[in-house]
C-alpha positions as a printed Julia matrix, in Angstrom:
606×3 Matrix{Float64}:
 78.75   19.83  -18.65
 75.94   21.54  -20.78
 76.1    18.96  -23.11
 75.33   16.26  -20.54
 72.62   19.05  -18.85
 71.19   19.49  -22.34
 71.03   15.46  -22.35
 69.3    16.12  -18.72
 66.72   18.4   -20.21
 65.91   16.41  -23.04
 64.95   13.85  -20.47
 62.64   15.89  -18.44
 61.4    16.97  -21.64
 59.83   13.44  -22.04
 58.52   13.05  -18.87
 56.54   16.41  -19.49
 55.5    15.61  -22.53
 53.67   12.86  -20.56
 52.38   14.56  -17.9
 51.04   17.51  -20.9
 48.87   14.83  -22.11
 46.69   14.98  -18.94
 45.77   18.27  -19.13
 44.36   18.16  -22.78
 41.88   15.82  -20.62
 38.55   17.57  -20.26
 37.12   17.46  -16.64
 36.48   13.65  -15.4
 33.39   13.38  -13.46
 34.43    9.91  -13.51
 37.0    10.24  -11.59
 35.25   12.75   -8.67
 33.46    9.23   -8.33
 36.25    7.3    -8.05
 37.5     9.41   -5.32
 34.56    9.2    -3.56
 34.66    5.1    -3.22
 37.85    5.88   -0.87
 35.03    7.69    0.86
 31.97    5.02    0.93
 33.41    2.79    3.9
 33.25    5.4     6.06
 29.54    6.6     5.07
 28.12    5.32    8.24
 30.49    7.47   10.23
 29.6    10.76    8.01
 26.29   10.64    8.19
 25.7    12.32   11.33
 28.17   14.68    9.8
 25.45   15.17    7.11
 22.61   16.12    9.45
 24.89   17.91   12.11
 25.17   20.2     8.57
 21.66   20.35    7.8
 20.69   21.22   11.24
 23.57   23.68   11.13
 22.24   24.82    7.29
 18.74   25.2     8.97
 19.52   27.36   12.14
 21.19   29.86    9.58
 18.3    30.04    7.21
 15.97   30.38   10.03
 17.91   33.66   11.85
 16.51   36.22    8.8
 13.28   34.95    9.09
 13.27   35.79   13.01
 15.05   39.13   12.14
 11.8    40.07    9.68
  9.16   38.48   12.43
 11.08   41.13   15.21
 10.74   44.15   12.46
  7.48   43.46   11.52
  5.81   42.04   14.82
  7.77   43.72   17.64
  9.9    46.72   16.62
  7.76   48.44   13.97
  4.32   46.56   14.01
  1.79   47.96   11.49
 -0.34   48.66   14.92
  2.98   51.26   15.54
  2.86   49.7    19.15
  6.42   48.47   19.83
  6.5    44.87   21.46
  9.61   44.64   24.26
  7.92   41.09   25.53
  7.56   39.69   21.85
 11.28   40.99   21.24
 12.88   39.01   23.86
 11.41   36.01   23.25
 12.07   36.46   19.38
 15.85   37.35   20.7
 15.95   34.23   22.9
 15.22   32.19   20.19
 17.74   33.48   18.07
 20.67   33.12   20.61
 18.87   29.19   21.0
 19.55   29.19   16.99
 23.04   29.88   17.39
 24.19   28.03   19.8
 22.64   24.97   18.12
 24.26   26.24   14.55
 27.64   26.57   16.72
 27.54   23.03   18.42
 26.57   21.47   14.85
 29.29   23.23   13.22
 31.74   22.41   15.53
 30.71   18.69   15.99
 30.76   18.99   11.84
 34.38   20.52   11.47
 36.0    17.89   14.1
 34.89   14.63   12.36
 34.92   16.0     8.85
 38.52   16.23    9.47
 38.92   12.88   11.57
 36.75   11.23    8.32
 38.76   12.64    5.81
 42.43   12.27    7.09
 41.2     8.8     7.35
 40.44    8.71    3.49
 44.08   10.03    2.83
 45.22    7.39    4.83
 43.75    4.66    2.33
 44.43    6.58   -0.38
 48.09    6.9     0.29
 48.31    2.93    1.57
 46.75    2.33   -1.81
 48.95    4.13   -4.1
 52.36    2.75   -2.16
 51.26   -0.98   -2.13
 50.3    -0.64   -5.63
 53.41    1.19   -7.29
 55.73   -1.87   -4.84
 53.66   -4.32   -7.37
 54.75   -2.42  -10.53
 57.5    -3.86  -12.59
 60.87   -2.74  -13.01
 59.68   -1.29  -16.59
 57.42    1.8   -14.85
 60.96    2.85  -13.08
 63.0     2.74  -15.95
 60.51    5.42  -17.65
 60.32    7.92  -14.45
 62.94    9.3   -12.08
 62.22    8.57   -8.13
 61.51   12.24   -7.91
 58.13   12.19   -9.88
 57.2     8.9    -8.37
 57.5    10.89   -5.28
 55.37   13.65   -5.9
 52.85   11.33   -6.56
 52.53    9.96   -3.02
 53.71   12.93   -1.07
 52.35   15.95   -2.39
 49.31   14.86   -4.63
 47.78   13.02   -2.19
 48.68   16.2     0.23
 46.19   17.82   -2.42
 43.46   15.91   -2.25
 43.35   16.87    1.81
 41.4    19.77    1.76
 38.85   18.05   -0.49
 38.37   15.08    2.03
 38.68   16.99    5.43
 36.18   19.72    4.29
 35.14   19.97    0.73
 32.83   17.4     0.19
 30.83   18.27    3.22
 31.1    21.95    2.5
 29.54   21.56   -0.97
 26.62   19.95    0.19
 25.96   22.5     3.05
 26.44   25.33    0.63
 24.0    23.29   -1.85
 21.39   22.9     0.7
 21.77   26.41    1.89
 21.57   28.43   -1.94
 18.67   25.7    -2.26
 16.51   26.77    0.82
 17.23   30.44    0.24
 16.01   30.4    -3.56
 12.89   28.5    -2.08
 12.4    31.12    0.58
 12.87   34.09   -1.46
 10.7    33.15   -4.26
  8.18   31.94   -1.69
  7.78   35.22   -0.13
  7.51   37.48   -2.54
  8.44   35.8    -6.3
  8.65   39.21   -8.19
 11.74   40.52   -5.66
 13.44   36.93   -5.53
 13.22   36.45   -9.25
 14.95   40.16   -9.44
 17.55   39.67   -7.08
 18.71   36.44   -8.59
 18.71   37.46  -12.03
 22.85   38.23  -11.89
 23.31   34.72  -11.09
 23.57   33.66  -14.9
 25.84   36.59  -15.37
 27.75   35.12  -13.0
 28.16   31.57  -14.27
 28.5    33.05  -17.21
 31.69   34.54  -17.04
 32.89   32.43  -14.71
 32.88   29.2   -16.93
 35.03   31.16  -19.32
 37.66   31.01  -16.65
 37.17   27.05  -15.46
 39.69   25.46  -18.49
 42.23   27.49  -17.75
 41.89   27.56  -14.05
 42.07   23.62  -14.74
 45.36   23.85  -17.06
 46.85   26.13  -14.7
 47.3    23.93  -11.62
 48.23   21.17  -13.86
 50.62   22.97  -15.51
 51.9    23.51  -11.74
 51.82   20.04  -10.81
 53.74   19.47  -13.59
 56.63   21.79  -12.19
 56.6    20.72   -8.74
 57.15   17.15  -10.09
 60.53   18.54  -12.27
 61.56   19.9    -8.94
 61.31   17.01   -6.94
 62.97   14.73   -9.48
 66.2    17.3    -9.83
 65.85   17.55   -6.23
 66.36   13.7    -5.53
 68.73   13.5    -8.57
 71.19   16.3    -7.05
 71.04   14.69   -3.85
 71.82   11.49   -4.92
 74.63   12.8    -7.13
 76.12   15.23   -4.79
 79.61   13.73   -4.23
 79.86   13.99   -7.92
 78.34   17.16   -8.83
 80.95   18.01   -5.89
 83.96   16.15   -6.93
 83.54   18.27  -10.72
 82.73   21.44   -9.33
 79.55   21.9   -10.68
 77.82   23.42   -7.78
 76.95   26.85   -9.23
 75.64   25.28  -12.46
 73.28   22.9   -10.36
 72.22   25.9    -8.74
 71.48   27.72  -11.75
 69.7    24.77  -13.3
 67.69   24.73   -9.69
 67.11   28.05  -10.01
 65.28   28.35  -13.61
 63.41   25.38  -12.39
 62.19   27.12   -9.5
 61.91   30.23  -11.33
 59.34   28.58  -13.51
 57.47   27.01  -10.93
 56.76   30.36   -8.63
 55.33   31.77  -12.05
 53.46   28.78  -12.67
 52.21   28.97   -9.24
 51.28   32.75   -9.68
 49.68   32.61  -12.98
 47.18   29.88  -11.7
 46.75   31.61   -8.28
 45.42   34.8    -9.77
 43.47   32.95  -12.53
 41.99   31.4    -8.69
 41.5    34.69   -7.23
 39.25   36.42  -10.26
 36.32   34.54   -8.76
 36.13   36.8    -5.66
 35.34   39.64   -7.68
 33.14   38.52   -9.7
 31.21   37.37   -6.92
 31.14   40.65   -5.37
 30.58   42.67   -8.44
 27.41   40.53   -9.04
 26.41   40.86   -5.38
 26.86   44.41   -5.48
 24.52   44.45   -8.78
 21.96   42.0    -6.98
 22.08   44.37   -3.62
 20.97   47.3    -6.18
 18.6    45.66   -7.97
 17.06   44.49   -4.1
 16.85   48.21   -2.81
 15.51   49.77   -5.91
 13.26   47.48   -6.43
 12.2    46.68   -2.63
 12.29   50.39   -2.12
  9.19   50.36   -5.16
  7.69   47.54   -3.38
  7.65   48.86   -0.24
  6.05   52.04   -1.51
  3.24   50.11   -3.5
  2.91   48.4    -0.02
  3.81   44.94   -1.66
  6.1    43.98    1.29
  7.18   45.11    4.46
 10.47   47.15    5.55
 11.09   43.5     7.61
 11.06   41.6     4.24
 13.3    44.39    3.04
 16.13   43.76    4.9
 15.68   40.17    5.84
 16.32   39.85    2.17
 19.48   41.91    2.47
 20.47   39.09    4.79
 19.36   36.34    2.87
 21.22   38.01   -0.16
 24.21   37.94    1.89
 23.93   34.75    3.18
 23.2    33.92   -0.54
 26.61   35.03   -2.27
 28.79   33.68    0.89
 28.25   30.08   -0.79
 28.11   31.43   -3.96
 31.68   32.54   -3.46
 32.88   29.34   -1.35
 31.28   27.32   -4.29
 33.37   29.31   -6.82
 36.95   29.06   -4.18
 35.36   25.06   -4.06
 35.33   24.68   -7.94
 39.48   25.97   -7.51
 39.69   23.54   -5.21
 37.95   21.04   -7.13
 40.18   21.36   -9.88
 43.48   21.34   -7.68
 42.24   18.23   -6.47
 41.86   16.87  -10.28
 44.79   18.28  -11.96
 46.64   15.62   -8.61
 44.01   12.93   -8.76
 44.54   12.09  -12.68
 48.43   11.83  -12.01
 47.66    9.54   -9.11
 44.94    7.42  -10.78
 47.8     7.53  -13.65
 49.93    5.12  -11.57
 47.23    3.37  -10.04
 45.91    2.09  -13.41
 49.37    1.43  -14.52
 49.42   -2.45  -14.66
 52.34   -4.39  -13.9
 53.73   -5.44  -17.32
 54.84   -8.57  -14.75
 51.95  -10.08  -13.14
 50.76  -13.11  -12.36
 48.25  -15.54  -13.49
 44.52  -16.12  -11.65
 45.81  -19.71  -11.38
 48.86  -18.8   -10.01
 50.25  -21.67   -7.65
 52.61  -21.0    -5.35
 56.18  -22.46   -5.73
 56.81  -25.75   -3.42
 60.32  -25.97   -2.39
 62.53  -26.27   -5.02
 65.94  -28.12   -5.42
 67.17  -25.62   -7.87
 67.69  -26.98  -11.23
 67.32  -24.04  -13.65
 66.6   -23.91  -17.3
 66.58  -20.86  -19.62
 64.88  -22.58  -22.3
 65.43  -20.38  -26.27
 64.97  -16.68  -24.37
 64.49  -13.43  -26.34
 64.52  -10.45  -24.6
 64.19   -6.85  -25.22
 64.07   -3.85  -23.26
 63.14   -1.58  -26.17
 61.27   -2.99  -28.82
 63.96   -3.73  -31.81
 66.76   -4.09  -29.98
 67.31   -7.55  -28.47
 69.31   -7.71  -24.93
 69.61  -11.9   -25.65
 68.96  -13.93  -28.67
 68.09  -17.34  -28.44
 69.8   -17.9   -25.09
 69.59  -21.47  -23.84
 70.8   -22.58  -20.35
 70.75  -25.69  -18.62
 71.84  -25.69  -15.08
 71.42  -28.66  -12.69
 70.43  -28.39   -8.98
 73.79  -27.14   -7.04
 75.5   -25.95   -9.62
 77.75  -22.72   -9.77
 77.25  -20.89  -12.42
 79.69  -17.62  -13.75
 78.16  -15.41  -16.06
 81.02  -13.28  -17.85
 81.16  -10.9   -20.54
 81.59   -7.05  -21.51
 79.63   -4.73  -20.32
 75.91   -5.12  -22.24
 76.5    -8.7   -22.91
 73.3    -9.67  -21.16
 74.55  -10.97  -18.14
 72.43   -9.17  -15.53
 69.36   -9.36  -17.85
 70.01  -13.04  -17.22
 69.6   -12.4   -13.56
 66.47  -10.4   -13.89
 64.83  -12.98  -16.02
 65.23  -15.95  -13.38
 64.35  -13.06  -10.48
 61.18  -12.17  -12.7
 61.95   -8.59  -12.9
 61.3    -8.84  -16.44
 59.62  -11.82  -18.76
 61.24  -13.0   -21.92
 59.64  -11.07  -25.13
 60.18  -15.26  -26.4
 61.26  -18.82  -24.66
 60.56  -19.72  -20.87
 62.42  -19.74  -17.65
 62.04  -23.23  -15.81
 62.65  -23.93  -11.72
 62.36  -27.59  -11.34
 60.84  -27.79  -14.66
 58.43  -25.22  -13.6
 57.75  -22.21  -15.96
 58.13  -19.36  -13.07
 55.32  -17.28  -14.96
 52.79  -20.39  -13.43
 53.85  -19.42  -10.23
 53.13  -16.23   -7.95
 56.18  -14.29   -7.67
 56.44  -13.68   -3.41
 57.04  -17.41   -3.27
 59.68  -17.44   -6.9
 61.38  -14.85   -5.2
 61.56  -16.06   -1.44
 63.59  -18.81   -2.76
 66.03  -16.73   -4.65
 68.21  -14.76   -2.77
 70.8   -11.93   -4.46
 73.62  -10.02   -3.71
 73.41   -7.18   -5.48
 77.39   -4.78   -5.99
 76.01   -1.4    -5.24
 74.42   -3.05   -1.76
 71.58   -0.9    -0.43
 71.22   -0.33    3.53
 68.54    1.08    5.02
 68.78    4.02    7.91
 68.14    1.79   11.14
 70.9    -0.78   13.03
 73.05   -3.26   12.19
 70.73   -6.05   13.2
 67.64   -4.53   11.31
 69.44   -5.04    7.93
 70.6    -7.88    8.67
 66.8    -9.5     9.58
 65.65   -7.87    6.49
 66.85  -11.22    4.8
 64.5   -12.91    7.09
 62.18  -11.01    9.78
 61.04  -13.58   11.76
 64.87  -14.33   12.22
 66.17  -14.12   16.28
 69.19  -12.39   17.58
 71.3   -15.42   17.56
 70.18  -16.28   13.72
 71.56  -12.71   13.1
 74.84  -13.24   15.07
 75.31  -16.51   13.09
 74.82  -15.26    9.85
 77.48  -12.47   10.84
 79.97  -14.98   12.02
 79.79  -17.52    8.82
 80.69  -14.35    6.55
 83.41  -12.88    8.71
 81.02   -9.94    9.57
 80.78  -10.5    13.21
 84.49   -8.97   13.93
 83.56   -5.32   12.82
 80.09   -5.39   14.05
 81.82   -5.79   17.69
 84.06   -2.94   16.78
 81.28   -0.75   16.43
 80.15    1.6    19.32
 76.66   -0.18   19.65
 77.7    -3.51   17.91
 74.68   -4.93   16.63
 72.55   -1.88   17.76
 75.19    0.58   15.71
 72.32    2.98   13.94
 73.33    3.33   10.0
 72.05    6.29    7.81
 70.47    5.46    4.59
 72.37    3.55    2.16
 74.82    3.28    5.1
 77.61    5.41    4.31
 79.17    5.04    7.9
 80.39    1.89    6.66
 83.02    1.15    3.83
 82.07   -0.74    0.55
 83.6    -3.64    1.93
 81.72   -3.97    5.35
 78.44   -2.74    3.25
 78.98   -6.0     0.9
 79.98   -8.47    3.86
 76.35   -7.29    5.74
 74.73   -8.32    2.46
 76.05  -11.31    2.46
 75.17  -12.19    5.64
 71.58  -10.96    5.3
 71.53  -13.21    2.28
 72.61  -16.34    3.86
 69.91  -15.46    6.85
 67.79  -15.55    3.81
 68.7   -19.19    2.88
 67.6   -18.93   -0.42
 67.97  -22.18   -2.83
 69.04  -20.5    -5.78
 71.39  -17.32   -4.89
 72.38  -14.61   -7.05
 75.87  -12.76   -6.85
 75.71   -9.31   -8.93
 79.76   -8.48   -9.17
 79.31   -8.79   -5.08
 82.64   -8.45   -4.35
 83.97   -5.88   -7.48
 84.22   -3.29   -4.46
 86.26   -5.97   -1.52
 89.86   -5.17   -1.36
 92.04   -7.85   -1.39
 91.95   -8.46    2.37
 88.24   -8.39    2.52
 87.97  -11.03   -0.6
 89.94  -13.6     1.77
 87.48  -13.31    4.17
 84.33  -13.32    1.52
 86.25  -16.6     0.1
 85.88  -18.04    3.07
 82.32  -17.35    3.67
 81.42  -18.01    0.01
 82.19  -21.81    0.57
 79.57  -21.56    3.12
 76.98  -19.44    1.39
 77.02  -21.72   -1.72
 76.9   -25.13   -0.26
 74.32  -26.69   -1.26
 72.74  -23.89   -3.36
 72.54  -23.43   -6.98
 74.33  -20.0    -7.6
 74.62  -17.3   -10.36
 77.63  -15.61  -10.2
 78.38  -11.93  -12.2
 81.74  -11.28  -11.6
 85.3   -10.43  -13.61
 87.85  -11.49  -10.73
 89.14  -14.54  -11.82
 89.3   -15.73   -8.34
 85.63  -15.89   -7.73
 84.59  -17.61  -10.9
 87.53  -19.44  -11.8
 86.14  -22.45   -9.41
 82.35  -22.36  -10.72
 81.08  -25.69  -12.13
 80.21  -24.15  -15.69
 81.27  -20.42  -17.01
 78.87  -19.06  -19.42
 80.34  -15.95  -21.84
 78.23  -13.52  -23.38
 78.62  -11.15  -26.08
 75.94   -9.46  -27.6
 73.36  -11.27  -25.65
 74.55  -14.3   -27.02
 76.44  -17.38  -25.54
 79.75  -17.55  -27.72
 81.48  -20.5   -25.14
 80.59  -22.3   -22.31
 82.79  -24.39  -20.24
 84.68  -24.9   -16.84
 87.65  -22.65  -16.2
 90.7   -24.74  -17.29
 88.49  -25.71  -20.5
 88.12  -22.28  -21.83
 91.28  -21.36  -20.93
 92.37  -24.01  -23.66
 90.47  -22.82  -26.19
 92.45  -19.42  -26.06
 88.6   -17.77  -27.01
 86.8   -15.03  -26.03
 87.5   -15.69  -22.35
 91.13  -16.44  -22.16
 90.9   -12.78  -24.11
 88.99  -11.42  -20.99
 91.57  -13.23  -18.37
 94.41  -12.18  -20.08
 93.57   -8.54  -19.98
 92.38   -8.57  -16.73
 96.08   -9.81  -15.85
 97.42   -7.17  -18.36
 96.07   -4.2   -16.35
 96.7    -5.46  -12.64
């Protein structure tokens, strides 16, 4: 077991080793502007966000400057008269600022967070329709887990950006902008002093940015390990339970999870150093403001009103200053997830199709596998030189051991793959001059290991056809001998199924595929050792119902049961992704070859 876990690790190891060359990355301004095209169709709808803000950013700048006009012109007026009339109306225009800079700020919170859900939306649509077009290649290099993370919990990081970030960085902008302007304005000598920490500040702040950035990437990084054990030991429990090898899984779980709270701490308090920095410089700029005012006031310079509306407007100064520096965190949360999502959304399909792509007219079904070479790691050929001619309505049985090349046969013709050399033909078509929804509408497959999704009976049956009715469904059920245990079932039809359907044995799993397949009424149709998991008693009943699903149809078969191949119109055996004979049954069975070999020691083991 710690041999195959140390096989396990090495894997990971490679998938980190990918994800650690994103962090060497220095910070992509690019990128902050591809985020914000998710933003620009909604633009119209944020604008009055934008000047609900500034309205809001206004009101605030303007309460100080009431607070020294009170001081100076009401409370303690250089006449030494107090003011009561001028006070209240000074007073009633600050309570008319604040309930302006309330109603702007709420109006601004509600739709900043309607907007920016809405840009999550489009970025999450946009990341799931574009990893369904990626070729079978990008998931043989990454476990479902990390693809996961990707569209789950990156995007989940980007939320706080959309919903308030953006907006927030522009109010705080606009607000450190009109304060500068109003202390310098006022008195230049005291704003210049009071502001002089603020390079300090930056200063040794910047020192912390790169590491604040490697940090959460470095976490990212962990959550994604998590997520792909996570899905791994799910999907593997009945094994990791049928060895026993709960308590190592846990331990393995554990170290991973280990690792991740410590990732998550070290970049957390690398996050939380900003805050006192911030209010070490404040404190520093609040001295520098009384010792200096205090001189000022003395020389009669400025007023005790400009005194302490500048304490506000100090205060109201480093508030920003401090979201700006918990924003630049956030900013770099947000980056450390956007690079691994634009990583998959500039992954190109190493399948695609051609700008003159045609679509495929209704074919008859005549296939040709015309000199193919394939690999699925450079070096190390999966077929050599294969060459297959198969005329509409033929059956075809594709047999071999295991690594012959018979399902990388099947994925050629499906287009999961193209050949590294030759050309697969439809009609005399070359299916890479064709767009691949309508090549692969017309090719149905029936795959061993059948897949159901969580839903009824009747759902995964129409998934070979939506638009297909009720009595379609039923008569797709009946022609493979499904219909019997469908009726046995406590809704029938309407019987809900858990993912990958394990309510149902193999047997009924394969005989819903089959049906869903012939609902499909694909020309060509593909059987992937479809009935290697049918006991005997079920295989009577697929028989049956195979005479009916291939009429007509040219058909693949990948199977080992001599009594599903041993009546296909040509049987094609592989070795070493190479055809060593070719013939019908009773032909090859006089040769005494290769696949009287195979028949005889399938016999020799029943």
């Amino acid at each position: 077991m710690s041999s195959v876990k140390s096989k396990a690790n090495n894997k990971n190891e490679r998938f980190i080793y990918q994800d650690d060359e994103l962090i060497e990355k220095p910070f992509n301004w690019g990128q902050l502007r591809r985020l914000y095209m998710y933003m620009k169709p909604y633009s119209k709808e944020l604008m009055p966000v934008i000047w609900m803000m500034i309205l809001g950013t206004a009101t605030r700048l303007g309460v100080p400057a009431l607070v020294i006009l009170a001081i100076d012109e009401a409370i303690a007026p250089a006449n030494g008269e107090t003011s009561v009339p001028k006070l209240l109306i000074i007073a009633s225009i600050m309570l008319v600022l604040y309930i302006v800079q309330w109603a702007s700020n709420t109006y601004r919170i509600k739709y900043t967070n309607i907007i920016g859900q809405k840009v999550i939306y489009d970025l999450r649509n946009h990341l799931f329709q574009h990893i369904q077009k990626l070729s079978f290649r990008f998931y043989d290099k990454r476990p479902a887990g990390s693809v996961l993370v990707r569209v789950t919990n990156d995007v989940n990081a980007l939320q706080d950006l959309f919903t308030n970030g953006v907006v927030n960085l522009l109010m705080d902008c606009v607000q450190l902008f009109g304060i500068v302007i109003i202390l310098l304005a006022w008195n230049f000598k005291l704003g210049l002093a009071v502001m002089i920490t603020v390079p300090l500040m930056f200063l040794v702040s910047t020192t912390l940015r790169k590491r604040i950035r490697f940090a959460w990437q470095d976490v990212r990084i962990k959550q994604s390990r998590i997520n792909s054990h996570l899905n791994e030991s799910i999907q593997g429990m009945k094994v990791t339970q049928a060895y026993v090898q709960e308590k190592d899984n846990m331990s393995f779980f554990n170290q991973m999870n280990t690792v991740n709270v410590q990732s998550w701490n070290k970049a957390s308090a690398l996050n939380q150093a900003f805050g006192p920095i911030i209010e070490i410089t404040s404190a520093i700029g609040t001295f520098i403001l009384f010792w200096y005012g205090a001189h000022l006031i003395q020389s009669e310079a400025i007023t005790i009103g400009v005194l302490v509306g500048y304490a506000q407007y100090i205060g109201n100064f480093w508030d920003p200053i401090n979201r700006l520096g918990q924003m630049y965190s956030q900013l770099l949360i947000a980056m450390a997830s956007s690079e691994r999502i634009f990583e998959f959304i500039d992954e190109e399909p190493t399948v695609g199709e051609l700008n003159e792509a045609k679509p495929l007219p209704k074919i008859k079904g005549a296939v040709k596998f015309d000199h193919i070479v394939f690999e699925y790691e450079k070096g190390r050929p999966a077929l050599k030189d294969v060459t297959i001619d198969v005329k509409a309505g033929q059956s075809i049985a594709l047999v071999g051991h295991t690594g012959s090349g018979k399902s990388t046969i099947i994925n050629l013709l499906c287009r999961f793959y193209d050949p590294v050399q030759g050309r697969v033909l439809i009609d005399g078509i070359d299916i890479r001059d064709v767009t691949i929804e309508s090549l692969r509408s017309q090719v149905g497959i029936v795959l061993q290991d059948t897949f159901i999704f969580a839903g009824t009976i009747r759902d995964n049956i129409r998934y070979g056809r939506l638009d297909a009715s009720d009595a379609d469904i039923v008569k797709a059920a009946q022609a493979v001998n499904a219909h019997d245990f469908i009726m046995e079932l406590p809704d029938g039809y309407d019987t809900q199924v858990e993912e990958r359907g394990n309510v149902l044995s193999m047997g009924q799993r394969q005989l819903l595929s089959f049906a869903r397949a012939l609902l499909a009424d694909p020309q060509i149709l593909i059987l992937d050792e479809a009935t290697a998991s049918i006991d005997t008693e079920t295989e009577l009943k697929i028989q049956e119902a195979l005479k009916i699903l291939l009429a007509g149809r040219t058909s693949f078969m990948i199977a080992h049961r001599l009594s599903t191949i041993r009546h296909a119109d040509e049987i094609i055996v592989l070795d070493h992704g190479q055809i060593v004979e070719q013939g019908n049954h009773e032909a090859l069975i006089a040769k005494r070859g290769v696949y009287n070999g195979l028949i005889e020691a399938q016999y020799r083991y029943l």
